[in-house]
MIDOSE-1310 file (N, C-alpha, C; in nm, 2 decimals, decimal comma, always signed):
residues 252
xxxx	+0,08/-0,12/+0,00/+0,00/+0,00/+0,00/+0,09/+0,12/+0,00; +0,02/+0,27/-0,11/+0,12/+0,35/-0,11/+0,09/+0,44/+0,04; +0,22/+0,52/+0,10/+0,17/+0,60/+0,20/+0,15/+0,69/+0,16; +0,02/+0,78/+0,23/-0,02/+0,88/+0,17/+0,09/+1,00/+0,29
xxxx	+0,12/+1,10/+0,27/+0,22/+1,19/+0,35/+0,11/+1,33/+0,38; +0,12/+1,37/+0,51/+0,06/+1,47/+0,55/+0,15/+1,61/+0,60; +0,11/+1,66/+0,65/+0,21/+1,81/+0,74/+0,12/+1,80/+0,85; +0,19/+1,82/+0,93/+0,15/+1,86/+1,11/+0,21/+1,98/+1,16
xxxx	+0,10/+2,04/+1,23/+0,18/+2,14/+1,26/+0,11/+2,14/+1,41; +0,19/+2,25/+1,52/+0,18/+2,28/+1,66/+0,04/+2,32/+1,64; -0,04/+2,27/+1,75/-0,16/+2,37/+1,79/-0,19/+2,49/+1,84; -0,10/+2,52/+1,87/-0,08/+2,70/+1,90/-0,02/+2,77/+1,75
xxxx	-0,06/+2,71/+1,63/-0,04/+2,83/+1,53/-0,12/+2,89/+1,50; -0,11/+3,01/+1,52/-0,22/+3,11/+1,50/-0,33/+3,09/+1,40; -0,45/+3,11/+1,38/-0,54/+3,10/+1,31/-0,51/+3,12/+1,16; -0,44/+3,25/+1,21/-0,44/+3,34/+1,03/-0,34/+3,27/+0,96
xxxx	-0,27/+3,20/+0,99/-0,11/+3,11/+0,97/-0,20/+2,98/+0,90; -0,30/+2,90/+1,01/-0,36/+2,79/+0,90/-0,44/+2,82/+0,82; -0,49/+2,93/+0,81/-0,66/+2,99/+0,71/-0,51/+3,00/+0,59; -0,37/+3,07/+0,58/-0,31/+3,12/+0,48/-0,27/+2,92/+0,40
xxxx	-0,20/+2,83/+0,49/-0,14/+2,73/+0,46/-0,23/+2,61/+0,42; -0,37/+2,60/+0,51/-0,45/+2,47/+0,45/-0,48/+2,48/+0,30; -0,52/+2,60/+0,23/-0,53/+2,57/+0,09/-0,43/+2,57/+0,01; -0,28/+2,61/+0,06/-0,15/+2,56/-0,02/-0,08/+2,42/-0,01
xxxx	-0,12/+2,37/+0,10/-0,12/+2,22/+0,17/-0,20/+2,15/+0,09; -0,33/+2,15/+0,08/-0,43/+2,13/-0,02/-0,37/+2,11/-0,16; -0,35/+2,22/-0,24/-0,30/+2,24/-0,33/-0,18/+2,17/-0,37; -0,10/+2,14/-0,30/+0,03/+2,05/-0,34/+0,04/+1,92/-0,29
xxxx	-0,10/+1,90/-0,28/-0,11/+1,74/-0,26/-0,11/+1,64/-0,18; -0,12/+1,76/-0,04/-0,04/+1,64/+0,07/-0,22/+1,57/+0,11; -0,20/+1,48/+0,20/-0,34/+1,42/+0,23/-0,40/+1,49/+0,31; -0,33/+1,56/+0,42/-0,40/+1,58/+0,54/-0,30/+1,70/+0,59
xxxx	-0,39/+1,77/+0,70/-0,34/+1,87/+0,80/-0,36/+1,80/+0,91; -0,27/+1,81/+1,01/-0,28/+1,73/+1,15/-0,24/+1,84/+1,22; -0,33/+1,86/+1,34/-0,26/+1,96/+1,44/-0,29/+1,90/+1,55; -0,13/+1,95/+1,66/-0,13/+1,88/+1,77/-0,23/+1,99/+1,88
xxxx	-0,24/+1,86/+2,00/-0,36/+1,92/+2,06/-0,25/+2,02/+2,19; -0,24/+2,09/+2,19/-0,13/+2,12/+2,32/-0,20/+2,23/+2,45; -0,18/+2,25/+2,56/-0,25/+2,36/+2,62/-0,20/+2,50/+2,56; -0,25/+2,58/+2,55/-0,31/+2,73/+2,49/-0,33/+2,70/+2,34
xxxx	-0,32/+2,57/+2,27/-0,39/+2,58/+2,13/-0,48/+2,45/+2,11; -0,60/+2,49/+2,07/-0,71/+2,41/+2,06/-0,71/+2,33/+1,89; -0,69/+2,22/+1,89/-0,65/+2,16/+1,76/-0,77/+2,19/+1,68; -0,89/+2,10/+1,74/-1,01/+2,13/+1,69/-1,10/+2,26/+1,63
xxxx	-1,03/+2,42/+1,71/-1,06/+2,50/+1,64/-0,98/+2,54/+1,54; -0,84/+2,50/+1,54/-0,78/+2,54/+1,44/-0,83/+2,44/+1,29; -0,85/+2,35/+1,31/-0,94/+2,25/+1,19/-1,07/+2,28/+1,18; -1,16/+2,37/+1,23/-1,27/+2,42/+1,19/-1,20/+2,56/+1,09
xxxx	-1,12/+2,60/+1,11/-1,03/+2,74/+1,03/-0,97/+2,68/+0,89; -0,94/+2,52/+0,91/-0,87/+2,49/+0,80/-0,96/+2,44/+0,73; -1,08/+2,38/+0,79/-1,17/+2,31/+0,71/-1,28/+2,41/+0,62; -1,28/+2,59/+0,66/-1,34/+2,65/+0,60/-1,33/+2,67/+0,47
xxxx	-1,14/+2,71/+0,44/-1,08/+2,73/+0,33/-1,06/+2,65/+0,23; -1,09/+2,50/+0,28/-1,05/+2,34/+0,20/-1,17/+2,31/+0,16; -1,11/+2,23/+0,09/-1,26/+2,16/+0,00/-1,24/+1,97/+0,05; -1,13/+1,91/+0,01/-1,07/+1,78/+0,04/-1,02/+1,74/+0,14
xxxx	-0,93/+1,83/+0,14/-0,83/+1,85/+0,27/-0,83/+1,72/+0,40; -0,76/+1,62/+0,44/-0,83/+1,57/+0,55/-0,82/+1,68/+0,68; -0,84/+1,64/+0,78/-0,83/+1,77/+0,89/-0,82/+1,66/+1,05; -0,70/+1,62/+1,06/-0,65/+1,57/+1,22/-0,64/+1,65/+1,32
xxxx	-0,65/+1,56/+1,47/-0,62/+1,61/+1,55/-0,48/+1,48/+1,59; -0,38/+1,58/+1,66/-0,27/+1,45/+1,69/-0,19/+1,50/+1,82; -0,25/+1,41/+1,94/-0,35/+1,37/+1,99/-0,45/+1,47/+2,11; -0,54/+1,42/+2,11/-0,63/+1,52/+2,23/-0,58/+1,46/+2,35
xxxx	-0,49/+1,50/+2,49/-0,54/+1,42/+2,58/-0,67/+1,43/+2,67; -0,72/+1,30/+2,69/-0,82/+1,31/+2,77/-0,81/+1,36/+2,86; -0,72/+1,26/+2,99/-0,72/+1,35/+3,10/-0,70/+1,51/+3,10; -0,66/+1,58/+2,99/-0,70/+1,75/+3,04/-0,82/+1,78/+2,95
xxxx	-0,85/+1,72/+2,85/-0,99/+1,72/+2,77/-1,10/+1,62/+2,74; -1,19/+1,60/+2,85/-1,24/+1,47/+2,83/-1,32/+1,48/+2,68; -1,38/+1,35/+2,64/-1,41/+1,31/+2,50/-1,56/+1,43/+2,48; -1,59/+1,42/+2,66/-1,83/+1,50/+2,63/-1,80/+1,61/+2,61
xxxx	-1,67/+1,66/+2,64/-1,65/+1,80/+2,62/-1,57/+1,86/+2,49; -1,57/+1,77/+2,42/-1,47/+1,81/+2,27/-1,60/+1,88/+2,19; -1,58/+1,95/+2,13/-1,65/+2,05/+2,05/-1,63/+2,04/+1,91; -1,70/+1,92/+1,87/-1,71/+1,83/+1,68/-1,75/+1,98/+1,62
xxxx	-1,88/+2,05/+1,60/-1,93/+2,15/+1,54/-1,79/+2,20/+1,44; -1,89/+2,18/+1,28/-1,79/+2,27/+1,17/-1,71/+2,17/+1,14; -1,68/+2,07/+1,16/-1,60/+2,01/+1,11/-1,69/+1,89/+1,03; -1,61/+1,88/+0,86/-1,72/+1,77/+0,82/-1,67/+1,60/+0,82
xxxx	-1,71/+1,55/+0,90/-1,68/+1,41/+0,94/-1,63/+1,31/+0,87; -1,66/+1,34/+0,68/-1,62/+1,30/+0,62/-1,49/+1,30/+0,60; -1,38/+1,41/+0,62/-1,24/+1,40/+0,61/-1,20/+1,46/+0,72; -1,25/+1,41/+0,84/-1,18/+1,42/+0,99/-1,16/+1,32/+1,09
xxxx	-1,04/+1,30/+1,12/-0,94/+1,24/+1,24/-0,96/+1,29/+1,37; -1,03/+1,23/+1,44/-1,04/+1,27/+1,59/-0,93/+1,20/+1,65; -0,80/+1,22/+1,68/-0,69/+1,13/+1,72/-0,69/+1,18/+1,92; -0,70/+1,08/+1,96/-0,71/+1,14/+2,13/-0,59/+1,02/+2,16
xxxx	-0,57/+1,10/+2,30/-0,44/+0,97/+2,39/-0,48/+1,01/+2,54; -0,41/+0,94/+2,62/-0,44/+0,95/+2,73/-0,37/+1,00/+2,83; -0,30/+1,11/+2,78/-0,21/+1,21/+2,87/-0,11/+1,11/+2,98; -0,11/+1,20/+3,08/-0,07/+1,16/+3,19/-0,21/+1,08/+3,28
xxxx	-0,29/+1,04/+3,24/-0,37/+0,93/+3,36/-0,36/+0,82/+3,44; -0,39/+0,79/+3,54/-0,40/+0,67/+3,59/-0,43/+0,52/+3,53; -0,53/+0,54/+3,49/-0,62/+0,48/+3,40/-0,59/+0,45/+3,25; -0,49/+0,50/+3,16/-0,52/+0,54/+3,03/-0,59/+0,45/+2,99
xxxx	-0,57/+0,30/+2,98/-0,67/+0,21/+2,83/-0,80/+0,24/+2,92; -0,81/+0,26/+3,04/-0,98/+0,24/+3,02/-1,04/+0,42/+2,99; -0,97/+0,53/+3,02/-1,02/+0,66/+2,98/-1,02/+0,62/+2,82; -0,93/+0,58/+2,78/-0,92/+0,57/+2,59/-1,03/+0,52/+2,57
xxxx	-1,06/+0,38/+2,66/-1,18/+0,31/+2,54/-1,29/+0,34/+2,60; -1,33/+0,43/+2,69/-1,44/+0,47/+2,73/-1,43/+0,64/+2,56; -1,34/+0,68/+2,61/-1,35/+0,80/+2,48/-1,36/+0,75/+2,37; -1,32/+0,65/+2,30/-1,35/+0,61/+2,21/-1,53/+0,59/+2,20
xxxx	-1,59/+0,52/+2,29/-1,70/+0,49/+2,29/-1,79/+0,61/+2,29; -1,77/+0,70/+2,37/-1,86/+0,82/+2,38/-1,84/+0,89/+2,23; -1,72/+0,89/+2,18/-1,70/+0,98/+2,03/-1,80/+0,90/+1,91; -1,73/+0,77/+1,96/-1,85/+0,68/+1,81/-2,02/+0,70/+1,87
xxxx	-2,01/+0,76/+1,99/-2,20/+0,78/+1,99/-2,25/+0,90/+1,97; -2,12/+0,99/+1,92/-2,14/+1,19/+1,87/-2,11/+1,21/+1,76; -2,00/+1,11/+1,69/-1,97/+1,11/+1,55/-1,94/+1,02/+1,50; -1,95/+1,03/+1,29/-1,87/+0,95/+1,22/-1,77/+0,99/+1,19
xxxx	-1,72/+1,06/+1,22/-1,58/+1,11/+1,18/-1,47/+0,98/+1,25; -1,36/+0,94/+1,20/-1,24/+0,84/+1,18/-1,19/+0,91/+1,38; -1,15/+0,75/+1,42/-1,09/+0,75/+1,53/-0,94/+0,74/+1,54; -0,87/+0,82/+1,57/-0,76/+0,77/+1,60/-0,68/+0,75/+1,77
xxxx	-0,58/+0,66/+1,80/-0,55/+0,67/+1,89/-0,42/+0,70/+1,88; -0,36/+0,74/+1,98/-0,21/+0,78/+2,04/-0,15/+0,65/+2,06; -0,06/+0,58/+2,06/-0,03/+0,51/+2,11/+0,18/+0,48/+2,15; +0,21/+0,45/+2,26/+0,33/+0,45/+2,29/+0,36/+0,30/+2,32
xxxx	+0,30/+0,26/+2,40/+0,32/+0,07/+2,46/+0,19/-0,04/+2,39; +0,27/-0,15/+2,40/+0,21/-0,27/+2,27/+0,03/-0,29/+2,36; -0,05/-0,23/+2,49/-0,13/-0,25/+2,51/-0,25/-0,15/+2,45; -0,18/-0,05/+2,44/-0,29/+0,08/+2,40/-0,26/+0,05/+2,24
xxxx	-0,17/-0,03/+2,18/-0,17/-0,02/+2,02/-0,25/-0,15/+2,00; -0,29/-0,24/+2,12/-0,39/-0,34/+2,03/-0,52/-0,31/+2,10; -0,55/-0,15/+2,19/-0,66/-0,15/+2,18/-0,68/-0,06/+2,05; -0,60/-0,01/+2,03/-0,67/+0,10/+1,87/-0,68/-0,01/+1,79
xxxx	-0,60/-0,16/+1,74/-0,62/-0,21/+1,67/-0,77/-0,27/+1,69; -0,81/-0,31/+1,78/-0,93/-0,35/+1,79/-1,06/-0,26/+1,78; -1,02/-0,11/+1,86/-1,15/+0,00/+1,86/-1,10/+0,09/+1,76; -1,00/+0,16/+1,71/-1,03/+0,31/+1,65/-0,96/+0,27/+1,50
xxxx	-0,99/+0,36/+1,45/-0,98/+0,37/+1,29/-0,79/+0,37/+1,24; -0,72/+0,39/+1,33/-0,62/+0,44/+1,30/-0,52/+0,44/+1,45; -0,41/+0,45/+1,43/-0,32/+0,46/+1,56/-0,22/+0,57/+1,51; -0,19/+0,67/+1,60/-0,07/+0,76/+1,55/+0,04/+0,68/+1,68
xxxx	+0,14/+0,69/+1,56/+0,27/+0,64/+1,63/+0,36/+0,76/+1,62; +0,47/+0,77/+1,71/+0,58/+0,86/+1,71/+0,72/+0,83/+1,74; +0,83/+0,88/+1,70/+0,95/+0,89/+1,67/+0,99/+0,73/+1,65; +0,97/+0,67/+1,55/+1,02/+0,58/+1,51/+1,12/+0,55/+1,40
xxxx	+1,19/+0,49/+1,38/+1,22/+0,48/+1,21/+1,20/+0,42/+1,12; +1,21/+0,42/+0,99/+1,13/+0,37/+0,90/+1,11/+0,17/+0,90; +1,22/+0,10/+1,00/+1,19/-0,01/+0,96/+1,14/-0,02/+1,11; +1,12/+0,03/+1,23/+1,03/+0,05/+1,31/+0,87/+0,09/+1,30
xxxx	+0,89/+0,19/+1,24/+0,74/+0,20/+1,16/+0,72/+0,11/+1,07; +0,75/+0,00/+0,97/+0,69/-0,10/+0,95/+0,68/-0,21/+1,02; +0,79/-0,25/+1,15/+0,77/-0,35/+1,23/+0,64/-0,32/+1,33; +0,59/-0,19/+1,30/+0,43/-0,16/+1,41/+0,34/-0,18/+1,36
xxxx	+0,35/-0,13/+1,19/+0,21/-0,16/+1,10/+0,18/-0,31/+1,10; +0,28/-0,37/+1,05/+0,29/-0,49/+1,06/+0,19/-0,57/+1,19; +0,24/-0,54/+1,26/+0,16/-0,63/+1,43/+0,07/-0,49/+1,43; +0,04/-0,46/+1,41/-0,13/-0,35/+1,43/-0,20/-0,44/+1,31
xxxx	-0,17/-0,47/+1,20/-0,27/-0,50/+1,08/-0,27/-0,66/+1,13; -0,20/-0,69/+1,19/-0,19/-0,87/+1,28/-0,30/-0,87/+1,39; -0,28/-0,75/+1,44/-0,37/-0,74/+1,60/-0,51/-0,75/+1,52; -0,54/-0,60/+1,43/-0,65/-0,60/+1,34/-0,75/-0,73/+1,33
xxxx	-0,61/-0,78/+1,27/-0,74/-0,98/+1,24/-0,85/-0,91/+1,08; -0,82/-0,83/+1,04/-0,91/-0,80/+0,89/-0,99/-0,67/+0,93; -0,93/-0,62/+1,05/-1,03/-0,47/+1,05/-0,95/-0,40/+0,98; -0,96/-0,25/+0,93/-0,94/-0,16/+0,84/-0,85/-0,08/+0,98
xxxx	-0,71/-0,03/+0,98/-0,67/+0,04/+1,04/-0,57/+0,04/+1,04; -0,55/+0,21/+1,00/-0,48/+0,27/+0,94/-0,31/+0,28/+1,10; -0,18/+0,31/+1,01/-0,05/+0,31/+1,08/-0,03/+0,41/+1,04; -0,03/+0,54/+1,17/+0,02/+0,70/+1,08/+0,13/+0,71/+1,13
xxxx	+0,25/+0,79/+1,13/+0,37/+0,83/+1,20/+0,39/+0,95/+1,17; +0,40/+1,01/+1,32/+0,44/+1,17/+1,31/+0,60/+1,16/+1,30; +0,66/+1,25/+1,21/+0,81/+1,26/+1,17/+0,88/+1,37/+1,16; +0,91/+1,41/+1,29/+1,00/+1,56/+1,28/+1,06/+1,60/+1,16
xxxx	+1,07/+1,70/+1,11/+1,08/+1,72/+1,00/+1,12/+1,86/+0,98; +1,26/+1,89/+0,91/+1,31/+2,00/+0,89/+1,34/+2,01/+0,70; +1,37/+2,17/+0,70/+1,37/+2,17/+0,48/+1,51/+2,28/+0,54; +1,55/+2,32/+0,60/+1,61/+2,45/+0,65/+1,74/+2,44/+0,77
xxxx	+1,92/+2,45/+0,75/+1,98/+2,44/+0,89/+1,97/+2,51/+0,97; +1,88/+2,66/+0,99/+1,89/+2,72/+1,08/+1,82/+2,66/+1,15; +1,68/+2,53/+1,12/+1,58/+2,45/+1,19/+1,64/+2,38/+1,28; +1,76/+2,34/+1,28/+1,81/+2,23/+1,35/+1,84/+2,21/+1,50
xxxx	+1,93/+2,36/+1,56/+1,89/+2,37/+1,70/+1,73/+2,28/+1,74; +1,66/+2,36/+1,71/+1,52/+2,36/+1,73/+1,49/+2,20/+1,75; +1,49/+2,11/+1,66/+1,51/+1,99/+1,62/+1,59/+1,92/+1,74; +1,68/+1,93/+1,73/+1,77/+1,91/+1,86/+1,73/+1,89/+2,00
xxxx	+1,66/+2,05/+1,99/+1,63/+2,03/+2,16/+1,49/+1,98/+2,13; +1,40/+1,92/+2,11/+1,28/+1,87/+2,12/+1,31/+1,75/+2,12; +1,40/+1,69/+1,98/+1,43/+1,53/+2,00/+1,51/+1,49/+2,16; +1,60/+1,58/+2,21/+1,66/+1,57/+2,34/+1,52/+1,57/+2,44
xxxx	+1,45/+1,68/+2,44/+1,32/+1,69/+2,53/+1,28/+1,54/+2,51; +1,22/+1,50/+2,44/+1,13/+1,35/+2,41/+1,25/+1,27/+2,51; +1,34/+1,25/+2,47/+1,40/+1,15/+2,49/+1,47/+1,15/+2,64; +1,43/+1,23/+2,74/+1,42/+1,29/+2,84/+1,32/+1,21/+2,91
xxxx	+1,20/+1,20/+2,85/+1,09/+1,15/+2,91/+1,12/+0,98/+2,93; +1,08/+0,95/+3,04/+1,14/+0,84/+3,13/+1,00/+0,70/+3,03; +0,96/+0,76/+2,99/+0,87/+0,63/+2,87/+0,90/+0,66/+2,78; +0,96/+0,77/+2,70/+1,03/+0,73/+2,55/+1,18/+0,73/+2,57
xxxx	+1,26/+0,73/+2,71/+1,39/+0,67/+2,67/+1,39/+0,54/+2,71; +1,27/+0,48/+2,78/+1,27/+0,31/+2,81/+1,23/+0,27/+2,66; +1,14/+0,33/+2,58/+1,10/+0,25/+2,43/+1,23/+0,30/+2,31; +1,29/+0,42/+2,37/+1,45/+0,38/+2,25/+1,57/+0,35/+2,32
xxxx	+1,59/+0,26/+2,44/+1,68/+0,19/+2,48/+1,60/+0,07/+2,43; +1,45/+0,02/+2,42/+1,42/-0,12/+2,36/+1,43/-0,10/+2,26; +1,43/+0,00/+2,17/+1,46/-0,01/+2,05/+1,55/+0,02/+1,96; +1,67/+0,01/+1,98/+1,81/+0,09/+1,98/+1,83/+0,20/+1,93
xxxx	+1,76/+0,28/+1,93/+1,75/+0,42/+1,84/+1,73/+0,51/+1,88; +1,82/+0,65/+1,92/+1,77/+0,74/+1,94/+1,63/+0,86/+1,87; +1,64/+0,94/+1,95/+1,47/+1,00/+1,92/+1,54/+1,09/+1,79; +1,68/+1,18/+1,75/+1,71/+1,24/+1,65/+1,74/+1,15/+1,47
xxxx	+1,74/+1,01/+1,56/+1,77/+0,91/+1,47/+1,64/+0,87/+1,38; +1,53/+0,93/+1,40/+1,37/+0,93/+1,36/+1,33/+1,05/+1,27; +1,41/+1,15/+1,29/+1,41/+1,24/+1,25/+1,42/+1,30/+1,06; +1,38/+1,36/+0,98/+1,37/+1,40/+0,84/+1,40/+1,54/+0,79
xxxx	+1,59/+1,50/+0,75/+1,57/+1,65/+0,71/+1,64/+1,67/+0,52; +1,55/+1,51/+0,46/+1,60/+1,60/+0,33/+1,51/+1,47/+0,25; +1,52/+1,50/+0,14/+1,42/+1,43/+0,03/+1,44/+1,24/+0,06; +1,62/+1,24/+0,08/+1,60/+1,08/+0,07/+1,56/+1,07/+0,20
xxxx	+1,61/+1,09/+0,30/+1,56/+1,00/+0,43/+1,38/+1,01/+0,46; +1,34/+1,10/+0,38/+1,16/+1,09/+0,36/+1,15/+0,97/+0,29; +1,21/+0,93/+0,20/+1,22/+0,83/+0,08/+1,26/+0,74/+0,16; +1,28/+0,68/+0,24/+1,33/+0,59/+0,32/+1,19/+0,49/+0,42
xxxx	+1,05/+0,60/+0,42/+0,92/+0,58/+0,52/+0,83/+0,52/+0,39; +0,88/+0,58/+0,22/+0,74/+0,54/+0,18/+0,72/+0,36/+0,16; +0,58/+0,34/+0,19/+0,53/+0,26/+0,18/+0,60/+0,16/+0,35; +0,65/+0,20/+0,39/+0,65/+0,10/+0,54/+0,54/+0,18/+0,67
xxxx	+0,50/+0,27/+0,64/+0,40/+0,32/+0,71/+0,26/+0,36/+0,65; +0,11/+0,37/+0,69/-0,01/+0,41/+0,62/-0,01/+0,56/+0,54; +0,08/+0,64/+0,64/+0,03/+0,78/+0,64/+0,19/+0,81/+0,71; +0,26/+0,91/+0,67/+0,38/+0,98/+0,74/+0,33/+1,16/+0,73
xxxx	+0,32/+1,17/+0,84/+0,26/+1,32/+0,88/+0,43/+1,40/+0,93; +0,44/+1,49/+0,80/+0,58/+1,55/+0,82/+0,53/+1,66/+0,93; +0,57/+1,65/+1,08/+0,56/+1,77/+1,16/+0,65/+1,85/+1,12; +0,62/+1,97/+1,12/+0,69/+2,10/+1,10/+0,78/+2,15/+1,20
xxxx	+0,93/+2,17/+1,14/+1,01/+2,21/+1,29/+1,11/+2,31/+1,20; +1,00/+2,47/+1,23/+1,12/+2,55/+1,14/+1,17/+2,67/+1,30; +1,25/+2,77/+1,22/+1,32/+2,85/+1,30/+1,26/+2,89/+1,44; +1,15/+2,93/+1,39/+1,04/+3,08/+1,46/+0,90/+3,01/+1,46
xxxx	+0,90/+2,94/+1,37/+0,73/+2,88/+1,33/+0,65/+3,04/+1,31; +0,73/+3,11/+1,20/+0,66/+3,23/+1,13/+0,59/+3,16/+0,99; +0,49/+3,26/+0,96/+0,42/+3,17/+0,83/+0,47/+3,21/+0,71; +0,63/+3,26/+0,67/+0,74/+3,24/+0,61/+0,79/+3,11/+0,56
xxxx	+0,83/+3,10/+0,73/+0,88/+2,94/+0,73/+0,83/+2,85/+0,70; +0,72/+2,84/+0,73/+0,57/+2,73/+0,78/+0,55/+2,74/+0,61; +0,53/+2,83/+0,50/+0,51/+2,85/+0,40/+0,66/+2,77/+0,31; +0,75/+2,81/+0,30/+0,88/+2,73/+0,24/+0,92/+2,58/+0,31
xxxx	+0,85/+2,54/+0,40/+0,85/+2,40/+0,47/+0,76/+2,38/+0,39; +0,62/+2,39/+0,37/+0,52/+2,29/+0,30/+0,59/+2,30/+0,16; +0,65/+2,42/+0,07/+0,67/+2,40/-0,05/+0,80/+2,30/-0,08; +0,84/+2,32/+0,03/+0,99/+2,21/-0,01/+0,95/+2,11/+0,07
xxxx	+0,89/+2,05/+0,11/+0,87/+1,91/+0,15/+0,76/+1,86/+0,07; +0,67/+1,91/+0,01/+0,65/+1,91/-0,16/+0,68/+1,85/-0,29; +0,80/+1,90/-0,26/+0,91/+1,87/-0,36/+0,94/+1,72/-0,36; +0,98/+1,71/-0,21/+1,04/+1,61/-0,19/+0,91/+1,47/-0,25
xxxx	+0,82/+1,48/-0,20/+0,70/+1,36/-0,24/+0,73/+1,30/-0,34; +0,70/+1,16/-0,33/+0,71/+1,08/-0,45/+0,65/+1,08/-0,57; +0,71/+1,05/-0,67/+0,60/+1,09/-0,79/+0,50/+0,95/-0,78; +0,37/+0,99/-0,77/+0,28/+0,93/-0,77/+0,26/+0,79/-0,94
């Protein structure tokens, strides 16, 4: 199966930044806009902003967590179901698989729109294989991300469910600092440096900053969602990142 490639961008980008980029995102082909859910930026209204301007467009979220946003309180309105990703995870909770598959349940009784889940450890990836439409995975590398699609489409048993991977992603060396300290941040976190000491790979080792090492993901993953990691995250940048990573895409 071919992978279809998306852009993700931070949920704190300003409004006027996605109204300018979802119809040039659109336009050069990519599948989808994914924005992350973070505190002071609301994913979901920035995809009611992107979905005004679009006609195709898909429109993600990557991911909501529950524990700071439960599922009764998410605000679907404006968004058309047809090309929308509700992707939720389970923050920091006590509980996560049972918060997830209770959210899951409450969302499939408010919408059709596509489920996705978060997932970090092999128990929350075979509940998406079993309940949600899709699983977003993160910092992996390309023969990591196919060793997950692989056992998710195994868990599956013949359901339909999609393998996305978010992929830091620079077009620019002034990006790189930037790049640096976030891959360092992640790998800081005492559950993603236990899953890249099991996996022998560091979190910069996951990372994309030029045409072949993108060329390296197609087709071992569903969906590779290039996150955006420029200087400033000015809509300059944000603007010459979608056109050169563009470029880079495979010829169909």
């Amino acid at each position: 199966m071919a992978t279809a490639y998306s852009i993700g961008l931070i949920g704190t980008t300003p409004a006027e930044h996605v109204r300018a980029l979802a119809p040039r995102i659109e336009r050069l082909g990519f599948h989808a806009l994914w924005l992350n859910d973070v505190p002071g930026g609301d994913s979901l209204a920035g995809l009611r902003e992107a979905a005004a301007v679009t006609s195709g467009l898909g429109l993600a979220t990557g991911v909501i967590p529950l524990d700071r946003r439960p599922a009764a309180s998410l605000d679907l309105d404006g968004l058309p179901a047809e090309r929308t990703v509700v992707g939720i995870g389970s923050g920091r909770a006590d509980k996560p698989l049972g918060l997830v598959r209770d959210g899951l349940a409450e969302l499939r009784a408010r919408t059709s729109a596509s489920l996705a889940v978060g997932a970090l450890g092999p128990k929350m990836r075979e509940l998406a294989a079993h309940e949600a439409d899709a699983v977003l995975l993160n910092w992996l590398t390309p023969d990591a991300g196919e060793a997950a699609r692989e056992e998710l489409h195994r868990q599956a048993a013949g359901r339909e469910v999609r393998a996305v991977l978010y992929a830091r992603t620079i077009v620019e060396p002034a990006a790189r600092p930037p790049l640096e300290e976030e891959s360092a941040r992640y790998q800081s976190f005492p559950a993603y440096a236990a899953n890249f000491a099991r996996l022998g790979f560091g979190a910069l080792d996951t990372t994309i900053a030029d045409a072949e090492r993108l060329a390296a993901y197609d087709g071992h993953v569903d969906e590779l969602v290039l996150r955006a990691i420029t200087p400033s995250g000015s809509l300059d940048e944000l603007e010459r990142f979608v056109e050169r990573t563009a470029e880079w895409l495979p010829t169909p």
